[in-house]
C-alpha positions, 0 to 999 in steps of 0.5 A, spaced: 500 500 500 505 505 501 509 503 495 502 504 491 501 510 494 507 513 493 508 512 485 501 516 486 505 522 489 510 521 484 505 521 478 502 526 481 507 531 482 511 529 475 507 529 472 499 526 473 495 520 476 488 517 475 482 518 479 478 513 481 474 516 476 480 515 471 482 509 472 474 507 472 473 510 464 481 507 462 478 500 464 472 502 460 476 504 454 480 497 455 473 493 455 471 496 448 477 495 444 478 488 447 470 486 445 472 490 437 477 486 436 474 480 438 467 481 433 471 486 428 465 491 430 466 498 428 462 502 433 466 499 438 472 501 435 469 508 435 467 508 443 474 506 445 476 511 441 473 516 444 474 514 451 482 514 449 481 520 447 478 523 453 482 520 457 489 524 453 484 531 454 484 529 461 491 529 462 494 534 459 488 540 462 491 540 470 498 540 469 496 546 464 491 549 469 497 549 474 502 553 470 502 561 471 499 561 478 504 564 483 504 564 490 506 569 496 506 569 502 504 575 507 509 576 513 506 572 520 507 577 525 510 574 532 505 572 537 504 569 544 504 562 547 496 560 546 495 565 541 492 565 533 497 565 528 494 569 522 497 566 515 496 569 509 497 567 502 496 570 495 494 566 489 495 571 482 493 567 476 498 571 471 494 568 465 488 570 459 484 564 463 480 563 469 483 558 474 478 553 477 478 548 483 485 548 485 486 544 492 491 548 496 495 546 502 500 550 507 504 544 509 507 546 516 511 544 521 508 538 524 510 541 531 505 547 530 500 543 526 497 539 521 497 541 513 492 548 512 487 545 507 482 549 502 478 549 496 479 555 491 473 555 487 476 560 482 481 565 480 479 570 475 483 572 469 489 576 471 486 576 478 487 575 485 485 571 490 487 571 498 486 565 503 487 567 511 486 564 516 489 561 523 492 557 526 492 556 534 498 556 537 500 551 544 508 551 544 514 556 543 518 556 537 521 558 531 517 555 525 520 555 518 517 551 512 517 553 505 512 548 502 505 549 497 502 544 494 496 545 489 493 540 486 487 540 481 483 535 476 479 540 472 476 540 468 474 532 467 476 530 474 480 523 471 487 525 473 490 529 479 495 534 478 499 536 484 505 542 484 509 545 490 511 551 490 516 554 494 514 560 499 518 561 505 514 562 511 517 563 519 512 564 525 515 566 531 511 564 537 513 568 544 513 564 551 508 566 556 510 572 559 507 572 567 504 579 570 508 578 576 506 583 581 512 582 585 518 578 585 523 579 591 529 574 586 529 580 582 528 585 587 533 584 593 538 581 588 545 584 589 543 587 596 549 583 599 555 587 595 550 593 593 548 596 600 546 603 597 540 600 593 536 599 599 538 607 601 536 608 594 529 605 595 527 609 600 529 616 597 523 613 591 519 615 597 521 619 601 517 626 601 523 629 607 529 630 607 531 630 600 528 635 596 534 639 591 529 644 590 523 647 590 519 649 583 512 651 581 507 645 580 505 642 573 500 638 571 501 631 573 505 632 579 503 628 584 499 632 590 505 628 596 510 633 593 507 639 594 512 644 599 505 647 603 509 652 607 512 655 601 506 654 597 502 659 602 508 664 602 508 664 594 500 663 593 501 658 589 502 650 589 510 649 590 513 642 588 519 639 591 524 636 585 529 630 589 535 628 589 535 623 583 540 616 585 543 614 579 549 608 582 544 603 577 543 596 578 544 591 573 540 585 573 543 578 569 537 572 568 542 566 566 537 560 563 542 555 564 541 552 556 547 548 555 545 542 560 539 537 558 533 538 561 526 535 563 522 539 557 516 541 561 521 544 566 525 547 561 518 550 558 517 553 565 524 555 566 523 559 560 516 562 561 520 564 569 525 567 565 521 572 560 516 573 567 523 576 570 525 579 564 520 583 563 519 585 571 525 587 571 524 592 566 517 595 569 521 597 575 527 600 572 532 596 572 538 594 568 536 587 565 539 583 561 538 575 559 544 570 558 543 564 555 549 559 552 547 559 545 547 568 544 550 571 551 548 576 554 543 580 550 538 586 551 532 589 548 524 586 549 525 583 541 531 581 541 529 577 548 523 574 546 526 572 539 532 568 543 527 565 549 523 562 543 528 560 539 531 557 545 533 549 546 535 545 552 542 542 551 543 546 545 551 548 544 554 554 548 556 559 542 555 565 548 561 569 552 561 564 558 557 566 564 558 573 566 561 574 574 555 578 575 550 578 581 545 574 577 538 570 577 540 562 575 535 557 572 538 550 572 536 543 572 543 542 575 544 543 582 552 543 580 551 549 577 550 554 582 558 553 584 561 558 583 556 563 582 558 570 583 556 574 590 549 576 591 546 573 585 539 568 586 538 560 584 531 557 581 532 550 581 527 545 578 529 538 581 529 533 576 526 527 578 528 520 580 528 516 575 531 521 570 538 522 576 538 515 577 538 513 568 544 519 568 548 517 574 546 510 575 545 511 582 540 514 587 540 521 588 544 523 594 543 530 598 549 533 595 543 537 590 540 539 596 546 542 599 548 545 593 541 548 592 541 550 599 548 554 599 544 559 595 538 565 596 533 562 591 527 557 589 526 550 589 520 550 584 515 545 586 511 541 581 505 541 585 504 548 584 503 554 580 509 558 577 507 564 578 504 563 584 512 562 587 515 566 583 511 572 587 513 568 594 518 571 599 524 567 597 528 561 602 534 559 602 
């Protein structure tokens, strides 16, 4: 069955293959000049005839039915994890003649989905036709395919004719991005080498003691600003300005890509470390992503782009870990030697079964002692991510 099948698709997409319908008239055809031959009766010579000629008619009509359409292919913009992609495909028919009943199929990738499927009724002469449509999305990723495949049997339907077409395609799916409303990991990493980010924290709210000067209220300024003293002297609302800290304070989130991972840990792992990115970046900091394939990195795009692209085991093509305070996600509790003063952990402990197939032995408390020698989090799988990520961090 699968060599028969296979010499179809060969036909088909070198040249044409029958129908059932066409096989069906074929052995009609082949009936009556075996009865003409067998009673010398003229009519029947004449039928099968006509049923050859038909038959040769049928085959030549969809390969020239196929030629002069041309396929592009509008860009799909990036989308996030449970999100539609928007494809959009043009078909321009470049001949005099319309294009009738042409069989169209978007063959992506198998780990977005299924081949995309439909039916185009006609394209008119020297006209064009649009199909869009989605496509729901479940995992991260970049997914590239190249391939259209039309196929048509018009106009008689006794033979199939199939011709792929190369239109290029990436789609870019994000990974979930948290809305954290807090996240201590990032909010007190470096504390212990940088003492001035508390004192730092206190004057964003501070209303006395740090005033630089005072100037006329603006609209918008918050009402806790106002100097009441001086405003009743001058008659008019007057603003404190404050002395502004600008000793800044970097934070690195290193997704410890190089090593092998559980997939759905790493898929976590990735969702954590674009969650703490982009709180890191609503509270004004610093940040940046590390991971083995591309280094260091900034720039919301560009993060987006790597944690989507990125693969657990993948070769470390990146400037080594930076010796910098920074959060590290890993599934490898020996990872966490060596890392730099100040800097958080979040360790997804792997299971059981799979320590026991790597080591060749039992899992021992060594992991325990390394994941304990670090500020940080130990995720547990029975509970929400988010929910963790928020929570006050133990040792």
């Amino acid at each position: 069955m699968r060599t028969y099948r296979g010499l179809i698709d060969w036909l088909e997409t070198r040249w044409v293959a029958p129908a059932y319908s066409g096989w069906l008239l074929g052995g009609l055809g082949l009936f009556f000049f075996a009865a003409a031959t067998n009673t010398m009766a003229g009519w029947l010579y004449v039928i099968s005839g006509v049923i050859f000629a038909l038959l040769a008619i049928a085959a030549v009509l969809p390969k020239r039915s196929l030629r002069e359409v041309q396929v592009s292919r509008k860009p799909i913009s990036p989308v996030s994890v449970g999100e539609m992609l928007t494809m959009n495909l043009r078909f321009e028919n470049l001949t005099h003649q319309p294009k009738t009943l042409i069989e169209v199929r978007d063959l992506l990738p198998q780990r977005l989905a299924s081949p995309a499927e439909t039916s185009i009724e006609v394209i008119p002469a020297r006209g064009l036709y649009d199909w869009v449509y989605t496509q729901p999305t479940q995992r991260r990723g970049l997914y590239r395919w190249h391939t259209v495949s039309l196929r048509t049997a018009t106009p008689l339907g006794l033979f199939w004719c199939r011709q792929q077409q190369s239109v290029k395609a990436t789609a870019t799916v994000y990974p979930t991005v948290l809305p954290l409303a807090k996240c201590p990991l990032v909010d007190n990493i470096g504390q212990a080498v940088n003492p001035q980010v508390q004192h730092h924290r206190r004057e964003l709210g501070a209303t006395e003691g740090v005033t630089q000067s005072l100037r006329p209220y603006r609209w918008g300024d918050p009402i806790r600003l106002v100097h009441w003293r001086t405003s009743a002297r001058y008659g008019e609302l007057r603003v404190r300005e404050l002395e502004v800290y600008t000793g800044g304070r970097e934070v690195v989130i290193g997704l410890d890509s190089a090593i092998a991972w559980d997939p759905e840990d790493f898929e976590q792992a990735v969702i954590a470390a674009a969650s703490l990115y982009f709180y890191a970046v609503r509270q004004d900091l610093e940040v940046s992503l590390w991971t083995a394939g591309t280094g260091l990195l900034r720039g919301e795009q560009a993060v987006l782009l790597t944690l989507a692209g990125t693969q657990a085991g993948e070769e470390s093509r990146g400037d080594r870990r930076p010796q910098l305070p920074l959060i590290w996600l890993s599934q490898s509790a020996e990872s966490f030697q060596g890392l730099p003063e100040g800097s958080q952990r979040i360790f997804w402990p792997p299971s059981p079964q799979a320590t026991a197939t790597q080591s060749g032995a039992p899992p021992s408390g060594l992991s325990n002692s390394l994941s304990n020698s670090i500020d940080g989090l130990t995720i547990q799988p029975d509970q929400p991510l988010q929910i963790q990520l928020q929570a006050a961090q133990g040792r």
